[in-house]
C-alpha positions in Angstrom: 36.5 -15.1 -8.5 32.7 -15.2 -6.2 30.5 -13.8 -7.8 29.4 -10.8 -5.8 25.3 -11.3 -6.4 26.1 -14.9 -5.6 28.0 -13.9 -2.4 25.1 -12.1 -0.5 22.2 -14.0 1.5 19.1 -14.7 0.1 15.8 -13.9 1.6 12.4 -14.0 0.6 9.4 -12.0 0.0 6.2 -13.9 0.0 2.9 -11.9 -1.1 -0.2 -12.6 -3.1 -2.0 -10.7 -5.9 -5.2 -12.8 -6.0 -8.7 -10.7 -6.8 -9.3 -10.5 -2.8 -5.8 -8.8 -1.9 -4.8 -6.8 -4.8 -1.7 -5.3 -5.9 -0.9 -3.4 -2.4 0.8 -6.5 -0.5 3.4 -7.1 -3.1 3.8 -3.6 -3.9 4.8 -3.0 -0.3 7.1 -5.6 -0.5 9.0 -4.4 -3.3 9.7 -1.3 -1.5 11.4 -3.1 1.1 13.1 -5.3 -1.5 14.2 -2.2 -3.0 15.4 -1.2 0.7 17.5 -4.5 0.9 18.6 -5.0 -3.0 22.1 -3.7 -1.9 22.7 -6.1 1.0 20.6 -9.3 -0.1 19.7 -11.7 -2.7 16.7 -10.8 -3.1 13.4 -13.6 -4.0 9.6 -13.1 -4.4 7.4 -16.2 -3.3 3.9 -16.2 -4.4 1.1 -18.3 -5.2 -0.9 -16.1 -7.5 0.2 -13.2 -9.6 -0.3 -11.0 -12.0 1.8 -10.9 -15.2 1.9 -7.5 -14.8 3.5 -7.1 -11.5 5.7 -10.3 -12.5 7.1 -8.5 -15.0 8.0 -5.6 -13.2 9.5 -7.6 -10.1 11.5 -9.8 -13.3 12.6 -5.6 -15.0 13.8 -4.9 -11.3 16.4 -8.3 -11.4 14.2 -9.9 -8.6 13.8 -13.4 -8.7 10.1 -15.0 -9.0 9.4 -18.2 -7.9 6.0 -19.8 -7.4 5.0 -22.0 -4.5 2.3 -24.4 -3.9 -1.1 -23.6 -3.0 -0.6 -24.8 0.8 2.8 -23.8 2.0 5.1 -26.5 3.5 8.1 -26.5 5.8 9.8 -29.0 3.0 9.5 -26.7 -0.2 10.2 -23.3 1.6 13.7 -25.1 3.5 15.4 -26.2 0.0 16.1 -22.3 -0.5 17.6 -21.8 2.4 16.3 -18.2 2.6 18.3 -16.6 5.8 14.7 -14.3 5.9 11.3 -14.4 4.7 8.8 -11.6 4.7 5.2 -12.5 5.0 2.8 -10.2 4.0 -0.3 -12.4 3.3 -4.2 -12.1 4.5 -5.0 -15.6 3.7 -2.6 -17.6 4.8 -3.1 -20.0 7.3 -1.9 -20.8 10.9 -1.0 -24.0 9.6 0.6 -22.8 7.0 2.4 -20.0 9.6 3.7 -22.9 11.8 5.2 -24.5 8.7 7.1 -21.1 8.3 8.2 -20.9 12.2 10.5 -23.9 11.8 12.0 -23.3 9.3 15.6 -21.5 10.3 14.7 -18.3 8.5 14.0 -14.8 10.2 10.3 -14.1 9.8 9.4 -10.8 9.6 5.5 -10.2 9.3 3.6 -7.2 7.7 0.8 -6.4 9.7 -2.2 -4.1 10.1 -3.8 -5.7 13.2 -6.9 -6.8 11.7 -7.4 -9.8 13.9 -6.0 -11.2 17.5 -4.0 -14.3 16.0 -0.9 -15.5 17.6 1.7 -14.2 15.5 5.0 -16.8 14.6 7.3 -14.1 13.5 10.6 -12.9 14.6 9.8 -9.2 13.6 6.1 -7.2 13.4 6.1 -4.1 10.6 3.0 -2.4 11.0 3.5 1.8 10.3 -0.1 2.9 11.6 -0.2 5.4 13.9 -2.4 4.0 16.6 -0.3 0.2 17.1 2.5 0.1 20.2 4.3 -2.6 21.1 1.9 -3.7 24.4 -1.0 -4.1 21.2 1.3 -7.0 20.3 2.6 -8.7 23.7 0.5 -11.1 23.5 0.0 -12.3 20.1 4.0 -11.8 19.6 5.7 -12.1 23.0 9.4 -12.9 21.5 9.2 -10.8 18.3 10.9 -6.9 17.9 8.6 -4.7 16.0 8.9 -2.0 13.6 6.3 0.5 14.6 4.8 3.8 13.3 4.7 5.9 10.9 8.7 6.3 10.8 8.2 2.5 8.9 5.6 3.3 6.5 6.7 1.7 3.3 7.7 3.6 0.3 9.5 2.9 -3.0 12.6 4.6 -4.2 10.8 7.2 -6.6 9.0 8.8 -3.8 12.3 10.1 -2.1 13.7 11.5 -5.8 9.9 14.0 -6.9 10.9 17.4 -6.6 8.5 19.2 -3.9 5.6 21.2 -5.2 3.6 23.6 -2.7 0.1 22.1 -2.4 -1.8 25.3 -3.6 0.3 25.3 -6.5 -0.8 21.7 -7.8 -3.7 21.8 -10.7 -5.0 18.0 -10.2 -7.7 16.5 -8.0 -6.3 12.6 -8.1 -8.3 9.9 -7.8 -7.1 7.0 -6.6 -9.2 3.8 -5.5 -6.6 1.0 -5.5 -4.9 -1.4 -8.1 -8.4 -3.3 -8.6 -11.3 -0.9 -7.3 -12.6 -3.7 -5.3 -16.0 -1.7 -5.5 -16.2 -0.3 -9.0 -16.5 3.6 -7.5 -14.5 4.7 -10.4 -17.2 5.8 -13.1 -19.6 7.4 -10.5 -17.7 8.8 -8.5 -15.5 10.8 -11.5 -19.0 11.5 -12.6 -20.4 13.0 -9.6 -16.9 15.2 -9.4 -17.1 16.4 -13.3 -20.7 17.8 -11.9 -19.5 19.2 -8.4 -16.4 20.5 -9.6 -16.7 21.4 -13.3 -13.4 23.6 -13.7 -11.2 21.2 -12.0 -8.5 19.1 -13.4 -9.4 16.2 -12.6 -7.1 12.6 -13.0 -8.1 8.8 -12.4 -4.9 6.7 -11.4 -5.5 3.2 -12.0 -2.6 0.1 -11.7 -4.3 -1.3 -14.7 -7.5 -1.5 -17.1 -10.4 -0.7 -15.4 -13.3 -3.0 -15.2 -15.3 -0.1 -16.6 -12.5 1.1 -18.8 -14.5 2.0 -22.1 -16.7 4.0 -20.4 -14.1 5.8 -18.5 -12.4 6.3 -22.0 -15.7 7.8 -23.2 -16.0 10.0 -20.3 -12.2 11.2 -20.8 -13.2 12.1 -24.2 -16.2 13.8 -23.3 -14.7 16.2 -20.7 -11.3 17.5 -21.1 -10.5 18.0 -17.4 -10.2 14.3 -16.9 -7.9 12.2 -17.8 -7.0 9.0 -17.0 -3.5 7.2 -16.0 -2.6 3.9 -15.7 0.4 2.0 -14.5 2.9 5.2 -14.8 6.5 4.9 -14.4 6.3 7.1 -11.6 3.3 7.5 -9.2 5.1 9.7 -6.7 5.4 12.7 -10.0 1.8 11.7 -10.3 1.2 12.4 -7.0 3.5 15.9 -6.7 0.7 17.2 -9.3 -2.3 16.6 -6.7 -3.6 19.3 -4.8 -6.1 17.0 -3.3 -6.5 13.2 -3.5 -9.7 10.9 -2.6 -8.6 7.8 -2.1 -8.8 4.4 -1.1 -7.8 4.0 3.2 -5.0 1.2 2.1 -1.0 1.9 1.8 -1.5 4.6 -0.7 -2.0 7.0 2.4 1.6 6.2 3.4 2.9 7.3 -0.2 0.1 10.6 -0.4 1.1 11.8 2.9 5.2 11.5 2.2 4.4 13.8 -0.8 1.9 16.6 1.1 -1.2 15.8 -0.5 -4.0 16.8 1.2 -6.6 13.5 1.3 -10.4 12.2 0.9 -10.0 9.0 2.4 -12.7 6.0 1.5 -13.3 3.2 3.5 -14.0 0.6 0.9 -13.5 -2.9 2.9 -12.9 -3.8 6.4 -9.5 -4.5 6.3 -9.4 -0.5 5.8 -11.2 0.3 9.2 -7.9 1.1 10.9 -7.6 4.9 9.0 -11.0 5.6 10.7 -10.0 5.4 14.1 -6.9 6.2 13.4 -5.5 9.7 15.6 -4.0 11.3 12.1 -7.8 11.1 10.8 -8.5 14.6 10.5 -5.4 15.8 10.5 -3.9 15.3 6.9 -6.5 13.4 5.9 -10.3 12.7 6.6 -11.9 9.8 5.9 -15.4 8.9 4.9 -17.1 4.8 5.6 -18.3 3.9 2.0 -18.4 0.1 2.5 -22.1 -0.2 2.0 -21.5 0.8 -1.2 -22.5 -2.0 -3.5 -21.5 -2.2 -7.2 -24.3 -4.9 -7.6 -27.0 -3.1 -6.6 -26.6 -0.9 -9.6 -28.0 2.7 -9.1 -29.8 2.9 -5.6 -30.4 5.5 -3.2 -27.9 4.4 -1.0 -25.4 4.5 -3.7 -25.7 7.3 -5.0 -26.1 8.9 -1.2 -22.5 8.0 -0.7 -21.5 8.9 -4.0 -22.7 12.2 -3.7 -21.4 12.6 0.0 -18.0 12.1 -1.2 -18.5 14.3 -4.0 -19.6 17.1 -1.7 -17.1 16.8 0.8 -14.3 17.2 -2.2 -15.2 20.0 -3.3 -15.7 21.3 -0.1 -12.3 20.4 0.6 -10.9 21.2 -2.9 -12.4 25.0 -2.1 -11.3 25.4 1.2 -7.3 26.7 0.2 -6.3 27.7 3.7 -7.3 23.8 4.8 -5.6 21.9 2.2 -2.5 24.0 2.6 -3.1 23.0 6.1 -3.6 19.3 5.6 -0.2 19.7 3.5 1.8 20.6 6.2 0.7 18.1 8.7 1.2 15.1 6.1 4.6 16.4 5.0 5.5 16.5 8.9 4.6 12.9 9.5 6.6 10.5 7.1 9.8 10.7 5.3 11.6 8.5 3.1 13.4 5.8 4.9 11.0 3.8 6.5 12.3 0.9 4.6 15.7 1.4 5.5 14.8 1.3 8.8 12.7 -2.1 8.4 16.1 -3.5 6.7 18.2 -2.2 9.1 16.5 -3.9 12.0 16.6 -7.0 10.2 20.4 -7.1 9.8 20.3 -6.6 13.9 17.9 -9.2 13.7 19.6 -11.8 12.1 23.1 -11.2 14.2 21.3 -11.9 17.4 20.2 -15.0 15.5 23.6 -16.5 14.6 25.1 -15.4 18.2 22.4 -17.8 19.8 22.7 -20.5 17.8 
């Protein structure tokens, strides 16, 4: 008797976790995986990782398998993957023309950060502002996922129950699974001043670099709490009358549960939300990237510290807006933008096999 596992094709999902990316690249891919479990064998490729997020790709039956530092055609083609999602700042052209011939589907995730030629069969990028003609040129042969109808969420945030946004007690913050510029401690500070009857909660992906004195701040003020790695962000989430958080994927996953959100540039790679036409709509967004943890306490820190502290509560006070800001995000993204990514790769690789 097959084996039914066995029996489906195997593709890949290749993503980093190194201190420059972060969690968000393999995170995003998991959703998709999730998306394709049923149809695929499902693999994760990576060069560095946390043991963390290896453990929950391993709790999720994925398979983990780590590659050399420098990709080549040779060590990817002894899997024979049938498709292999790339979603990877660093790697290199060379190492993308190792990937293009190989006989796997490519599919690259992509937030137009740069005017590369692109060697991929399919282009995923959910942000509002990208169209196909953005891509003719880098891509001329690829099909492409775009828009917000592809944003990528995991299962849990199509199962939260919906909770009007007026009738959520938390202000979340949220600054990304490694808080690439340690805004945590003053910016919760600065909101336990500005906003001293608010429930306020910190949502980290794991310890904090500052995590004692966070602890010691929870202790001294019982409006803020802290939450780390929870089995469900998307509950976490439902609870949030207003978020300020970091401009990466997590504005995908606030907007498909209506929370109203303080977006924060942090690094460049985050630029896109600014010009963006959903900024001001569900979200606004404020430039803090010259914001620098290793200046310690200057003016110009604490100047945007205190901007985003001011603009929250302004926000946070403002019912009528964030009920507002609600209804916009809920409008723009539901569920299945994964399905949709998987879907289009099952076209994908049909037209494939006819032409060979």
């Amino acid at each position: 008797m097959v084996d039914s596992l066995r029996a489906k094709p195997k593709i890949a999902f290749y993503g980093n976790n190194s201190d420059k990316i972060g969690a968000g690249h393999i995170m995003r891919l998991y959703a998709l995986a999730q998306a394709a479990e049923d149809r695929f064998e499902i693999n994760f490729l990576y060069k560095i990782c946390s043991e963390a997020l290896l453990n929950k790709l391993e709790q999720a039956n994925f398979n983990c398998i780590q590659v050399s530092n420098t990709l080549t055609k040779n060590e990817i083609k002894a899997y024979d993957f049938k498709a292999i999602f790339v979603d990877d700042y660093e790697l290199t052209l060379s190492e993308w023309r190792q990937l293009s011939e190989l006989d796997s589907y490519l599919v690259k995730l992509d937030d137009a950060l740069d005017n590369s030629p692109i060697f991929a069969d399919l282009v995923v990028n959910p942000a509002p502002n990208c169209t196909s003609a953005d891509y003719l040129l880098r891509a001329p042969r690829a099909s492409y996922c775009l828009g917000p109808e592809f944003t990528y969420l995991r299962k849990e945030f199509a199962l939260s129950k919906f909770i009007p946004a007026l009738q959520r007690p938390n202000l979340l913050l949220t600054l990304g699974g490694t808080d690439v510029k340690s805004m945590a401690l003053p910016l919760s500070q600065a909101l336990l001043k500005v906003i001293p009857q608010c429930q306020i909660q910190l949502l980290l992906g794991k310890p904090h670099q500052d995590q004692t004195s966070l602890q010691w701040l929870s202790r001294q003020y019982r409006n803020f709490t802290i939450v780390c790695d929870p089995p469900s962000v998307a509950e976490i989430m439902m609870q949030a009358g207003l978020a300020v958080s970091a401009a990466g994927g997590t504005l995908g996953e606030l907007a498909s549960q209506g929370v109203p959100t303080l977006s924060l540039v942090t690094v460049d790679n985050q630029v896109p939300a600014m010009t963006s036409p959903l900024n001001n709509t569900w979200y606004q967004t404020i430039d803090s990237r010259d914001y620098e943890p290793s200046d310690g306490d200057t003016q110009s820190n604490r100047n945007i510290i205190n901007t985003i502290a001011l603009q929250t509560r302004s926000i946070w006070h403002n019912k009528c807006l964030r009920q507002r800001m609600s209804d916009q995000a809920c409008q723009l993204i539901d569920s299945q933008g994964c399905q949709r990514v998987i879907d289009r790769l099952v076209i994908g690789l049909k037209e494939k096999s006819e032409h060979q």
